[in-house]
C-alpha positions, -999 to +999 in steps of 0.1 A: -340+825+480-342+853+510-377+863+488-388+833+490-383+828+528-401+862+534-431+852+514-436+820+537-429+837+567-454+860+556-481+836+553-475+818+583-477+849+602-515+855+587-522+815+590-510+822+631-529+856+631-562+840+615-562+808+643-558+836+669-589+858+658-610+827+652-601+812+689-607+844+708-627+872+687-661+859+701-658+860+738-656+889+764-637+873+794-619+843+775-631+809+785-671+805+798-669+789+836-680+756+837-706+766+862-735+749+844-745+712+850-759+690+819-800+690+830-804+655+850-819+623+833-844+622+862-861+654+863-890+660+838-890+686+815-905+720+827-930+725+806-950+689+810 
C-alpha cells in the first residue's frame, strides 16, 4: 500500500513540475506588460 502511495505521489510531483515548465519556460521577466493597445477601428492600415 505505502508503494503504491509513493508511485502517485511520484507522478503528481512530475504532472506539478510539467504545468510549471510549460507556464513559465518561455518568458524572461514573467508576465509581458500590458502596455500595448489593440490597433483602433478608425485608423487605416499603414500600408494603404
Amino acid at each position: 500500500m505505502g508503494l503504491i502511495l509513493l508511485e502517485a505521489l511520484a507522478a503528481l510531483l512530475i504532472l506539478v513540475f510539467i504545468v510549471w515548465w510549460t507556464m513559465f519556460s518561455g518568458r524572461d521577466e514573467g508576465e509581458p506588460p500590458d502596455a500595448q493597445e489593440p490597433p483602433s477601428d478608425r485608423e487605416p492600415p499603414a500600408g494603404r
